[in-house]
Backbone as ProteinMPNN parsed JSONL, in Angstrom:
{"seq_chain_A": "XXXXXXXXXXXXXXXXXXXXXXXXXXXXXXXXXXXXXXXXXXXXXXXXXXXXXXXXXXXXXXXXXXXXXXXXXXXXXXXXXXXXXXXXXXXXXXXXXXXXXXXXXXXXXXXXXXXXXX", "coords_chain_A": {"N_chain_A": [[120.836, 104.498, 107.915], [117.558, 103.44, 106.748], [114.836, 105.028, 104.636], [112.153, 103.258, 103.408], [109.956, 103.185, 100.926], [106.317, 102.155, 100.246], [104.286, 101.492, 97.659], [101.186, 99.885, 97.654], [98.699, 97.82, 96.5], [95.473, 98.168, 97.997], [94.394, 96.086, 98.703], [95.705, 93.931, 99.093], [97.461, 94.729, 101.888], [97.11, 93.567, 104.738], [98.605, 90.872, 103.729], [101.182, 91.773, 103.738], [101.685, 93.807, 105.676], [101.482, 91.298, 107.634], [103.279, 89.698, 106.46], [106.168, 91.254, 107.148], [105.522, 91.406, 109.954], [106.17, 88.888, 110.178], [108.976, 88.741, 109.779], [109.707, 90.128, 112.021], [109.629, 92.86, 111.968], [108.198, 95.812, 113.172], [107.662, 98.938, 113.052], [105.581, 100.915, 111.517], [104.034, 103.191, 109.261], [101.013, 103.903, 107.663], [99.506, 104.824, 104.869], [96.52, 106.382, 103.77], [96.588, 106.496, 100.392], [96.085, 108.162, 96.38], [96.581, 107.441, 93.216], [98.693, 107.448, 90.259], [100.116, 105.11, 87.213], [102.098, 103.51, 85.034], [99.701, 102.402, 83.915], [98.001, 104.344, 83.78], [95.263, 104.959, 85.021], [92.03, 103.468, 84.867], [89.733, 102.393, 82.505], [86.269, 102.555, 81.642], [83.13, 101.185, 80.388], [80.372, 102.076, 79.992], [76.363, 102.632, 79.325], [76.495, 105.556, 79.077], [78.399, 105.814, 77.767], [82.52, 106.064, 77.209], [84.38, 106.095, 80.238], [86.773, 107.675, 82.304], [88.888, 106.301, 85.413], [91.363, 107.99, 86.807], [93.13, 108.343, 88.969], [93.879, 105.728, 91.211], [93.077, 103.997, 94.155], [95.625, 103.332, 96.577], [97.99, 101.772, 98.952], [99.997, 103.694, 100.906], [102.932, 102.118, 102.756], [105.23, 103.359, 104.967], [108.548, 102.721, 106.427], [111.524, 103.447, 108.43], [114.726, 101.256, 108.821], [117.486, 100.002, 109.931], [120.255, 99.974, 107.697], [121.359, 97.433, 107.592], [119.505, 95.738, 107.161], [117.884, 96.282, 105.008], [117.315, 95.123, 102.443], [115.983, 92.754, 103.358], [113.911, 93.914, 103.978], [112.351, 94.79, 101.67], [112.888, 92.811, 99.992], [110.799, 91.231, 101.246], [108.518, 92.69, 101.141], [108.162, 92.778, 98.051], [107.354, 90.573, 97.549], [105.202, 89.392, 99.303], [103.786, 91.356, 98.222], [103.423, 91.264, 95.345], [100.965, 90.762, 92.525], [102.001, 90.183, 89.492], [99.991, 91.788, 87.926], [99.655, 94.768, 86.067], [100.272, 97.657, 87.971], [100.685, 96.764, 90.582], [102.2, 98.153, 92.159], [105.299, 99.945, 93.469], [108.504, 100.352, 95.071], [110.141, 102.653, 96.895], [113.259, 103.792, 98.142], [115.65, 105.383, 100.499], [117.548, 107.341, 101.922], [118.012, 108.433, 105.557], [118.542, 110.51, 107.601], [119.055, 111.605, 110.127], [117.48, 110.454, 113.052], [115.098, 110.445, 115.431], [114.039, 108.87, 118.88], [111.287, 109.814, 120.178], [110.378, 109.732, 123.269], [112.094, 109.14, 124.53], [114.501, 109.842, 123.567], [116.437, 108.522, 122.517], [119.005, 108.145, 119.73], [119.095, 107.388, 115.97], [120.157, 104.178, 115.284], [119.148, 103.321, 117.56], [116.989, 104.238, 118.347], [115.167, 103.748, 116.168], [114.668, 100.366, 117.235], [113.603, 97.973, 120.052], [114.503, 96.171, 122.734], [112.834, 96.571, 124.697], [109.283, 95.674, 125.483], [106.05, 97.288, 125.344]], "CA_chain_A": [[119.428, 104.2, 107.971], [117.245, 103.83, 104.92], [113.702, 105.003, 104.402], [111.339, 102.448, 102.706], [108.243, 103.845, 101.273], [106.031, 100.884, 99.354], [102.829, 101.75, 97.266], [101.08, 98.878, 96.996], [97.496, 97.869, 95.938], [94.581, 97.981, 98.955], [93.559, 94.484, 99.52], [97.308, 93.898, 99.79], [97.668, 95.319, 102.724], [96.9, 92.647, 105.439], [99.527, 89.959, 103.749], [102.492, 92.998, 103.33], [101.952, 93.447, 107.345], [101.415, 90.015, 107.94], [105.225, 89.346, 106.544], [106.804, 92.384, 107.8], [105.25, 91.018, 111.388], [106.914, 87.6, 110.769], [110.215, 88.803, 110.112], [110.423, 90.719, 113.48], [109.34, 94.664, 111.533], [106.832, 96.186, 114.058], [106.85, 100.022, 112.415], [104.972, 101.319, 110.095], [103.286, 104.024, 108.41], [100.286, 103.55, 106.471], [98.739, 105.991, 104.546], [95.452, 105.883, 102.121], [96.791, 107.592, 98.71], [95.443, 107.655, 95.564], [97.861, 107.467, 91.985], [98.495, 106.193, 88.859], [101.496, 104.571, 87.359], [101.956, 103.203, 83.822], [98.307, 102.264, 83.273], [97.125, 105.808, 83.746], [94.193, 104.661, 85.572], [91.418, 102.654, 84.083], [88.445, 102.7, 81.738], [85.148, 101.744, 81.961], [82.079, 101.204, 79.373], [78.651, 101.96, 80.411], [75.824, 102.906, 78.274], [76.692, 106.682, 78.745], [79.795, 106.092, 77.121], [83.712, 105.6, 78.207], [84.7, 106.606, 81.044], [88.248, 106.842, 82.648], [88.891, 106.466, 86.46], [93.046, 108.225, 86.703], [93.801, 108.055, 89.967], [93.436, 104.387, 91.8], [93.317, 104.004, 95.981], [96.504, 102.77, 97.368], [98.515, 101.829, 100.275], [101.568, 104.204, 101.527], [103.903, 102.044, 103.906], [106.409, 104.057, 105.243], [109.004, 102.453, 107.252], [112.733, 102.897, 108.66], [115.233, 100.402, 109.235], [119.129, 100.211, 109.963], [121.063, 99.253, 106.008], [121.537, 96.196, 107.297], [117.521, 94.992, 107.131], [117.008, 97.105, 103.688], [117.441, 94.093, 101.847], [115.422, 91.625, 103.712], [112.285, 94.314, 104.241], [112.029, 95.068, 100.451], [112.349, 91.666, 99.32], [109.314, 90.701, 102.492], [107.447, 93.721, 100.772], [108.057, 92.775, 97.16], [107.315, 89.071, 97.491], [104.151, 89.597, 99.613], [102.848, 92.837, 97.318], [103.055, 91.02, 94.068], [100.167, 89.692, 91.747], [101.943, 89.425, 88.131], [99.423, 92.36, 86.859], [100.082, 95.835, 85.981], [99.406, 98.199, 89.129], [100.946, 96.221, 91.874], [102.753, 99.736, 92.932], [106.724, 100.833, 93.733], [109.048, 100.35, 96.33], [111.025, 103.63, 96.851], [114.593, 103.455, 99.157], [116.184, 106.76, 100.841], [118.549, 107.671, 102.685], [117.652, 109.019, 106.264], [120.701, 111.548, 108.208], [118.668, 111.667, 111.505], [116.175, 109.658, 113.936], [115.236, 110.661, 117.048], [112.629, 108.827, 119.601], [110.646, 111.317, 121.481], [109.919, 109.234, 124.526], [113.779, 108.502, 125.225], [115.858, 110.601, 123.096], [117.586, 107.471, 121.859], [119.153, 108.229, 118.324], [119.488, 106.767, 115.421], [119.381, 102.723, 114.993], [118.667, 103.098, 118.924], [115.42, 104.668, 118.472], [114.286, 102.222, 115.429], [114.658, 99.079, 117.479], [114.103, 98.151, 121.543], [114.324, 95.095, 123.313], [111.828, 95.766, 125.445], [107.887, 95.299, 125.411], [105.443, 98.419, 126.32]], "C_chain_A": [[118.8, 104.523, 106.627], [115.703, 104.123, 105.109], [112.942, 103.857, 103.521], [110.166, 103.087, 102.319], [107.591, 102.625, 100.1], [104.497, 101.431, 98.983], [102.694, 100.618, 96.567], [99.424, 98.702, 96.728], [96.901, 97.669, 97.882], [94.611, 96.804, 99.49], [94.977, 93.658, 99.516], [98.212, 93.694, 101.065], [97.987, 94.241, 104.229], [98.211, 91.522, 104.869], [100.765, 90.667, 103.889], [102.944, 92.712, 104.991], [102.352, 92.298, 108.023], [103.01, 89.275, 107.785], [105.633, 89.875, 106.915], [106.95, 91.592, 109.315], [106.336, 89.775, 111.51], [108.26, 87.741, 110.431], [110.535, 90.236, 110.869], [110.131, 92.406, 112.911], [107.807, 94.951, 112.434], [106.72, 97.803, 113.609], [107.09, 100.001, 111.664], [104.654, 102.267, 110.166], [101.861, 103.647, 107.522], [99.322, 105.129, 106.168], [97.326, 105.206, 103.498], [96.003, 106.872, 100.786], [96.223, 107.043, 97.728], [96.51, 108.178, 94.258], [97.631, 106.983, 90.588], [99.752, 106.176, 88.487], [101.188, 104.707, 85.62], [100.838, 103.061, 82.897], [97.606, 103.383, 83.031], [95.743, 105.742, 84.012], [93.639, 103.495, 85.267], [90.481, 102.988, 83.365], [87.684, 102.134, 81.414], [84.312, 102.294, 80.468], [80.931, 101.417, 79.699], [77.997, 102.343, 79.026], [75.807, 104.347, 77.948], [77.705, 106.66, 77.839], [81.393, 105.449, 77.936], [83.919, 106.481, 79.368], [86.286, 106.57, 81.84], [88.41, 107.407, 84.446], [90.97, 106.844, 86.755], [93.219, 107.77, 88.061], [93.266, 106.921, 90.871], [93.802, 104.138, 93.328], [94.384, 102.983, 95.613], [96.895, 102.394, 98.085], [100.007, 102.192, 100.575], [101.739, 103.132, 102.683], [105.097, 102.726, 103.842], [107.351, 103.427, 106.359], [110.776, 102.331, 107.042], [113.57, 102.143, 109.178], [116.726, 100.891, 108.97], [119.247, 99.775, 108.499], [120.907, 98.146, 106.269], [120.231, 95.237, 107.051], [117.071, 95.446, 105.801], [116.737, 95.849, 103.198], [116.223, 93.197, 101.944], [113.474, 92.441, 103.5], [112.088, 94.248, 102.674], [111.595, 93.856, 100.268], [110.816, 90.75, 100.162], [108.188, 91.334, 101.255], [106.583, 93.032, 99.273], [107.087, 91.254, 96.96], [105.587, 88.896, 97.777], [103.039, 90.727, 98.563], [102.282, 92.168, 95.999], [101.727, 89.938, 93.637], [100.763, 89.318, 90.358], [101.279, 90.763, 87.427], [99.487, 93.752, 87.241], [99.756, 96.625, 86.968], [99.728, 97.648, 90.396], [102.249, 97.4, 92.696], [104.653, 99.149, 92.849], [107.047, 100.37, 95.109], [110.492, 101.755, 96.365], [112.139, 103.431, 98.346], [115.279, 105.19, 99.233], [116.168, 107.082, 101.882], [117.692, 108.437, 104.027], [118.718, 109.76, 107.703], [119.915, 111.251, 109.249], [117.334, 110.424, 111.966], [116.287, 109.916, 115.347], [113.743, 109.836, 117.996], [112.236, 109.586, 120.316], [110.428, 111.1, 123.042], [111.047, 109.302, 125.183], [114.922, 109.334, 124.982], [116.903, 109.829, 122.744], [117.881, 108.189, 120.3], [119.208, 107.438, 117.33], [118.953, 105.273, 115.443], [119.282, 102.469, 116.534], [116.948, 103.634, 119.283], [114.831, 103.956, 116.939], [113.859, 100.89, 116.062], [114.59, 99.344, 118.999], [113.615, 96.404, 121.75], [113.178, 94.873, 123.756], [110.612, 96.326, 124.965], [107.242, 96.815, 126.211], [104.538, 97.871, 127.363]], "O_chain_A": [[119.125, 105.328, 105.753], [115.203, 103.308, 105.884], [113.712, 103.668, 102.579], [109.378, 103.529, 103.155], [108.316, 102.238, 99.183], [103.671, 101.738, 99.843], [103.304, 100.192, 95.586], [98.866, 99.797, 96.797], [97.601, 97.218, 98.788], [94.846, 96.565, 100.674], [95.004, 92.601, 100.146], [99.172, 92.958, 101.291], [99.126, 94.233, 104.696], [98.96, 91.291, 105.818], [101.63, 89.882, 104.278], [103.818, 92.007, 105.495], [103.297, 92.214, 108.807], [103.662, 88.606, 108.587], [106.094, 89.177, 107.818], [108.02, 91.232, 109.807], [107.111, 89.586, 112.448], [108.927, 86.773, 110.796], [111.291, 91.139, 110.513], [110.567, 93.233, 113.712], [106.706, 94.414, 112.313], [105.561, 98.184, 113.773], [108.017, 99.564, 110.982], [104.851, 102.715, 111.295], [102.064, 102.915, 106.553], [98.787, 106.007, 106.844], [97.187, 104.154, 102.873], [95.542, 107.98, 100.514], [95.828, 105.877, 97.735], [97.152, 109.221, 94.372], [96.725, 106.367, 90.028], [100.591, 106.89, 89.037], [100.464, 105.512, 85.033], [100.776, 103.353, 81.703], [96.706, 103.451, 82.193], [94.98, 106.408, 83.311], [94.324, 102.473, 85.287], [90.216, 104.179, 83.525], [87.944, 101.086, 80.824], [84.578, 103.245, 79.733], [80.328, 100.35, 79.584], [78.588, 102.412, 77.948], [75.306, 104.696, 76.879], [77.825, 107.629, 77.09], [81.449, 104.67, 78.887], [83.55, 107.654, 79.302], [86.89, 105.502, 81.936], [88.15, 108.56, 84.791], [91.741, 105.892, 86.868], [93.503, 106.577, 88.168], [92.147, 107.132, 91.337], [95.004, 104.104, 93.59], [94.294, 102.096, 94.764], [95.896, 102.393, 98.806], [100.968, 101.423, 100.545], [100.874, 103.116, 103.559], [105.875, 102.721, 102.888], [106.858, 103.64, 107.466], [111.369, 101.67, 106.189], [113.36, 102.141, 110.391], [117.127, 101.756, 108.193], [118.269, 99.173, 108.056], [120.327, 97.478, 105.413], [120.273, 94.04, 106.766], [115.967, 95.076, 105.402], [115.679, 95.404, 103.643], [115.534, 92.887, 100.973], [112.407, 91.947, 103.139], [111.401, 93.25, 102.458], [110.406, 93.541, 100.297], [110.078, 89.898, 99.667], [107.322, 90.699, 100.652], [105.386, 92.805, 99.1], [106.181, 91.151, 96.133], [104.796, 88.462, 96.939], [101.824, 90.7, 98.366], [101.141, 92.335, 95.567], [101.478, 88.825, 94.1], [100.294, 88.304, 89.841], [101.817, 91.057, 86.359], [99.41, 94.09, 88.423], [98.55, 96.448, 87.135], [99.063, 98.035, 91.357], [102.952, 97.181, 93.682], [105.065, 98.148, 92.263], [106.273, 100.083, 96.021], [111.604, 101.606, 95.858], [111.735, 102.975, 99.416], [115.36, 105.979, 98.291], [115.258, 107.176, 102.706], [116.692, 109.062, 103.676], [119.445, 109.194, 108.52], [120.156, 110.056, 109.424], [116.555, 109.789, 111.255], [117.187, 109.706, 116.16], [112.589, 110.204, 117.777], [112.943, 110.082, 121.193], [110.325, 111.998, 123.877], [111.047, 109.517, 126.395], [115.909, 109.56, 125.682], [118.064, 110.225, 122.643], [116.936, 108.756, 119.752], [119.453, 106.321, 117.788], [117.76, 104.995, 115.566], [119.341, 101.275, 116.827], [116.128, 103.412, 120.174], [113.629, 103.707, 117.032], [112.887, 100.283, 115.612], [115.115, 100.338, 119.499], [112.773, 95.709, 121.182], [112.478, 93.868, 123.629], [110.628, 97.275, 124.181], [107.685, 97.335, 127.235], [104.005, 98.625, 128.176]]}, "name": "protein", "num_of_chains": 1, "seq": "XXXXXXXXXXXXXXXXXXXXXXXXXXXXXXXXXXXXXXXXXXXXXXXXXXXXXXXXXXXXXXXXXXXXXXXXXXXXXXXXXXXXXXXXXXXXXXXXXXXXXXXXXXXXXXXXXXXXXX"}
């Protein structure tokens, strides 16, 4: 099993899900974080002067899947996440030894996935 964690820009967010949903991924994680990457924020001009804004709102998805789906979720993630301009966030991958569901006590890639409907 692999962890996924994807920081991607805000207004993002809605198409990321939106693919995930259509190839069959129903959890998630989402967090609000706030970061900076290469750009080291941004910087603004007013008439006080410059100003620099470092850390920029995000969107944590966190989600695990069996190895055999790593592949397909990333490239969903990457495909959907991207604009082309600096700031379109990370996709981090890692390893996960345990999973347990709490409702069932299924393990493993038995508590990631269920046939049936709540």
């Amino acid at each position: 099993m692999k962890k996924i964690e994807a920081v991607i820009r805000p207004e993002k967010l809605n198409q990321v899900k939106g693919a995930l949903e259509a190839i069959d991924l129903r959890g998630m994680t989402i967090h609000d974080v706030y970061g900076r990457g290469e750009q080291r924020g941004l910087e603004f001009i007013n008439r006080a002067g410059k100003y620099r804004v470092d850390l920029l709102p995000k969107r944590l998805i966190t989600i695990v899947v069996p190895d055999s789906e790593v592949d397909a979720v990333v490239s969903t993630i990457v495909e959907s996440a991207r604009t082309g301009e600096m700031g379109d966030g990370k996709v981090f991958i890692s390893d996960v030894e345990r999973c347990i569901r709490i409702r069932t006590g299924e393990e493993d890639d038995k508590a990631l996935r269920t046939t049936q409907t709540p």
